[in-house]
N, C-alpha and C positions, 0 to 999 in steps of 0.2 A: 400919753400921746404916742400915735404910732413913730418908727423911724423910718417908713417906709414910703414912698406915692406911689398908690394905687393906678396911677398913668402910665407914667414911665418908667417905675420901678427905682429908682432914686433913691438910696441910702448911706446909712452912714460907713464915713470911712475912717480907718486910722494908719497914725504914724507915729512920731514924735515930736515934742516938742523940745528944740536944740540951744542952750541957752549961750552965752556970748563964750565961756571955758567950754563949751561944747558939749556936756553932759547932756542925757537925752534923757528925759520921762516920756512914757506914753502919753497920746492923744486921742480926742475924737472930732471928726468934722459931722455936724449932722445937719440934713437940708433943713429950709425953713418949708417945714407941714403946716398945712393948717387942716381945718375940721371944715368944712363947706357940704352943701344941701346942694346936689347936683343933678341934674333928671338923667337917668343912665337906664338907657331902654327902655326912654318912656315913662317913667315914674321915675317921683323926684326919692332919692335915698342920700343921705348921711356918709360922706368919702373922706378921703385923708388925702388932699391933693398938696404938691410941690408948688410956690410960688411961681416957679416958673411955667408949669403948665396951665396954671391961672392965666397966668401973662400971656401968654400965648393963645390963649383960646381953645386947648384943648377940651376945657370943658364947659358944657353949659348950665351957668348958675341956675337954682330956682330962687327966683326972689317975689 
């Protein structure tokens, strides 16, 4: 699965993870992608969009 939205650009990030004695391991946040069938110019094609540009309406599903 990509880690990327093809909309807004929306990927993953990292940090760490700080436990209560404060030792740090690395992390990752990754957006929620999904796989949608979207009509992008016109013809419907296969994207990796961000839940949030779902939500919003960025993009128009083909269903």
């Amino acid at each position: 699965m990509a880690n990327k939205c093809q909309i807004c650009g929306k990927k993953s990030v990292h940090g760490n993870n700080v436990s209560h004695s404060n030792r740090k391991t690395k992390r990752t946040w990754k957006p929620n992608i999904q796989k949608v069938r979207a009509i992008m110019g016109g013809t419907p094609k296969s994207v990796y969009v961000c839940t949030a540009c779902l939500r919003d309406g960025k993009v128009e599903r083909n269903i």
